[in-house]
C-alpha positions as CSV (number, residue, x, y, z in Angstrom):
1,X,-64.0,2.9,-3.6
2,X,-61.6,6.1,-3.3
3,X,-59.7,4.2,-0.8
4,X,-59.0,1.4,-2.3
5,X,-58.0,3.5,-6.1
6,X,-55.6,5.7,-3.5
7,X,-54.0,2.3,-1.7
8,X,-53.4,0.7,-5.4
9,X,-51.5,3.6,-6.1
10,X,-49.8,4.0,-3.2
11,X,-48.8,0.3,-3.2
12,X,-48.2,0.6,-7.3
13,X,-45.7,3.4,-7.3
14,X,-42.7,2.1,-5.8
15,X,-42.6,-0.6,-8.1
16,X,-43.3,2.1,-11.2
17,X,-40.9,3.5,-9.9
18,X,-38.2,0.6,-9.6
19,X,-39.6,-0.5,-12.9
20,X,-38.7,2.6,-15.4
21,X,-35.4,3.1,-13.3
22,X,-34.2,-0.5,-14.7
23,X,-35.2,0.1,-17.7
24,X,-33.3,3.5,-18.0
25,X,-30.8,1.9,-17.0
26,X,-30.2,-1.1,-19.0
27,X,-31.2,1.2,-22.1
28,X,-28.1,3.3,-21.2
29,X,-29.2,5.8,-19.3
30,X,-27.2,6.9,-16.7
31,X,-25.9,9.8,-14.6
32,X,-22.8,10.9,-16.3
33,X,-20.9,12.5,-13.4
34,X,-20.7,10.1,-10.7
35,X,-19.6,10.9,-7.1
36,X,-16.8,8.3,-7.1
37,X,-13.1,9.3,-7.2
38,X,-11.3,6.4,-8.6
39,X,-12.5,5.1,-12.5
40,X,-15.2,2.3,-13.1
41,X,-13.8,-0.1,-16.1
42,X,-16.0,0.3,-19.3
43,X,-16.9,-3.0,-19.1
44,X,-17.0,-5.1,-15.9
45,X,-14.8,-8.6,-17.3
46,X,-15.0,-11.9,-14.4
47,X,-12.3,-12.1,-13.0
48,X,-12.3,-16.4,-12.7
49,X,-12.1,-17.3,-16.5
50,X,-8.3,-15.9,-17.0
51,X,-6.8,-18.8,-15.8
52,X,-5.2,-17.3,-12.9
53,X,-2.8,-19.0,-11.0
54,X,-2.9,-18.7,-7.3
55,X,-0.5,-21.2,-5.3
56,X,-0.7,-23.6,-8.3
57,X,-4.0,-23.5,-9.0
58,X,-6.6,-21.3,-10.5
59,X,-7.7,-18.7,-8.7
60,X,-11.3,-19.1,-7.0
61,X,-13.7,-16.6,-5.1
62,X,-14.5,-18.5,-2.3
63,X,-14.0,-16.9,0.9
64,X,-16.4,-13.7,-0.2
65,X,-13.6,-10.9,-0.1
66,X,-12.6,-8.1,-2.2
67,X,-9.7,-8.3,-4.0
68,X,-7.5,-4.9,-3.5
69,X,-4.7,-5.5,-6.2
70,X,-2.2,-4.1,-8.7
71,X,-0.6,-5.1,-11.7
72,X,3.0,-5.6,-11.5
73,X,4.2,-3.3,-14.7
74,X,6.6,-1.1,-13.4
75,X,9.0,-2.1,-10.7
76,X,9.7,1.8,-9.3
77,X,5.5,2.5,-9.2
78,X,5.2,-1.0,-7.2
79,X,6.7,-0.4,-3.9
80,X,4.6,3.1,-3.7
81,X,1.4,1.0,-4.7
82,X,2.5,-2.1,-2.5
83,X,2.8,0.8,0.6
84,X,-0.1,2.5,-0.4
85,X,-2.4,-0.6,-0.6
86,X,-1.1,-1.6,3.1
87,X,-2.0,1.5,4.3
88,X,-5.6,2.1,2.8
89,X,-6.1,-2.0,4.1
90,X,-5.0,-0.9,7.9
91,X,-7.1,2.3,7.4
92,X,-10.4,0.5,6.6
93,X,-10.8,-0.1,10.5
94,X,-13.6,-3.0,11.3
95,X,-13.8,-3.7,7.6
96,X,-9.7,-4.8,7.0
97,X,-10.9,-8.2,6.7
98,X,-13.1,-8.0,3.9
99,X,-10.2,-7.3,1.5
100,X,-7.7,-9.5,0.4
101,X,-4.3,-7.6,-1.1
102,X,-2.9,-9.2,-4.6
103,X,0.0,-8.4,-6.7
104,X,-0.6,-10.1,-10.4
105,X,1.8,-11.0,-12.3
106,X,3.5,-12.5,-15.2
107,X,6.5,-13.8,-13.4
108,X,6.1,-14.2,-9.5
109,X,9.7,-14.9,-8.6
110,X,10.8,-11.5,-9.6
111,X,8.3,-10.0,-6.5
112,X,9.5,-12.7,-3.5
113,X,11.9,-9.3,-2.6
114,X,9.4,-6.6,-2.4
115,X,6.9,-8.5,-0.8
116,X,9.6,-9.1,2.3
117,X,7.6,-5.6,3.9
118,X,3.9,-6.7,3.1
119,X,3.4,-10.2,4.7
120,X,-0.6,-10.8,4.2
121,X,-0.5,-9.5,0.2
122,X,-0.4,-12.7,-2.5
123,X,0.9,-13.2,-6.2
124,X,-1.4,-14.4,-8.4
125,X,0.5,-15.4,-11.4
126,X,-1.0,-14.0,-15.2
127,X,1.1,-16.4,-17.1
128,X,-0.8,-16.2,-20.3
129,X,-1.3,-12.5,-20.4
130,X,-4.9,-12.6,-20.3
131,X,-5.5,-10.5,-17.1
132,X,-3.2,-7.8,-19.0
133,X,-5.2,-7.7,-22.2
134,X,-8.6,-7.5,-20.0
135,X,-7.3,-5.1,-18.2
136,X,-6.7,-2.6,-21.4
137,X,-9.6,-3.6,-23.4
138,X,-11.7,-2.6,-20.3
139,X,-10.0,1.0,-19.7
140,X,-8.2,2.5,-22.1
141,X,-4.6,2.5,-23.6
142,X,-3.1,4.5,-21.0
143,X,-4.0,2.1,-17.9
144,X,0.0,1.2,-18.2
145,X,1.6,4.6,-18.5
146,X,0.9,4.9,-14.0
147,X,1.2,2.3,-11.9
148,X,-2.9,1.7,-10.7
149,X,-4.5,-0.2,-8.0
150,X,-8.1,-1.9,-8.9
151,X,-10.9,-3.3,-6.7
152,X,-12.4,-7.0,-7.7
153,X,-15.6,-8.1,-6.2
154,X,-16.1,-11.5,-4.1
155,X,-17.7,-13.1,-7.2
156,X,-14.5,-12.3,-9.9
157,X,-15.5,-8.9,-11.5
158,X,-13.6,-6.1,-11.9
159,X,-15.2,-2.9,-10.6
160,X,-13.1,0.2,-10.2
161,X,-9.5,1.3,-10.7
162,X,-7.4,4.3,-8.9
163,X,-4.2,5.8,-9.8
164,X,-1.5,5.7,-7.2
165,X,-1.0,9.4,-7.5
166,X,-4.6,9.8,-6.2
167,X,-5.1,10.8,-2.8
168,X,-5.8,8.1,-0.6
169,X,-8.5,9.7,1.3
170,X,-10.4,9.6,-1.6
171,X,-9.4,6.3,-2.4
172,X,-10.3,5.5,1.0
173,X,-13.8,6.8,1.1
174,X,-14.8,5.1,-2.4
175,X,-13.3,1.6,-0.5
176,X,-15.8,2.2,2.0
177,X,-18.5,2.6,-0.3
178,X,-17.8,-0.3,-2.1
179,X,-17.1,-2.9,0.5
């Protein structure tokens, strides 16, 4: 009999465990100080109902990679974020294939000359502005004052963001984390 009370608790206490962690969670518990170094979006937004355009068509998560991109706002921030998105890509090692690097958007003719240097990034074009507004309404007003580069997950959600200015060790050990 005291066997078999300690094996249902021993077999029951993971899944207390597992249980009142969820529900902490959901209720809006969570650690306030995180470990990460770049800046999760307030809300997580999908990525594949903005009516992107990629090659003239929407924009689909197929091929199960991350999406390593960067607004196109401001033409002098873009060339460092362009470089500095190559570099984090070839730094990842074994895992350089798991990321796919993007430049949105709202006109993708104005890019075809700074994307002579980075051959394997894409433009994905935002022509209706939504990405943009998702893209405040999850962070704040200031997401546009610094040039930022943000991670998307293989099924269309937007996850994390990192400013440019940031040092891209620590960008690079968050990426590692993530993917």
């Amino acid at each position: 009999m005291r066997s078999k009370i300690f094996l249902a608790i021993l077999l029951l206490t993971p899944l207390l465990v597992l249980l009142i962690s969820t529900l902490s969670f959901q209720s809006g518990y969570s650690p306030k100080y995180t470990k990460n170094n770049g800046v999760f979006f307030t809300e997580y937004f999908d990525a594949t109902k903005l009516s992107l355009i990629q090659d003239s068509e929407n924009l689909k998560f197929e091929d199960g990679k991350w999406l390593f991109a960067t607004y196109a706002s401001k033409n002098a921030e873009l060339e460092e974020a362009l470089y500095l998105m190559r570099q984090l890509n070839v730094a990842l090692n074994r895992d350089i294939n798991k990321l796919k690097r993007v430049v949105f958007s709202q006109d993708g003719e104005t890019l075809e000359n700074k994307l002579i240097d980075y051959p394997r990034t894409q433009v994905i074009i935002d022509s209706e502005g939504k990405l943009f507004e998702q893209l405040l309404e999850a962070s704040d007003e200031e997401f546009f004052l610094e040039q930022k580069i943000f991670i998307i997950d293989p099924y269309g959600r937007a996850v994390m963001f990192f400013p440019i200015s940031l040092d891209p060790k620590l960008i690079l050990k968050d990426l590692k984390v993530l993917i």
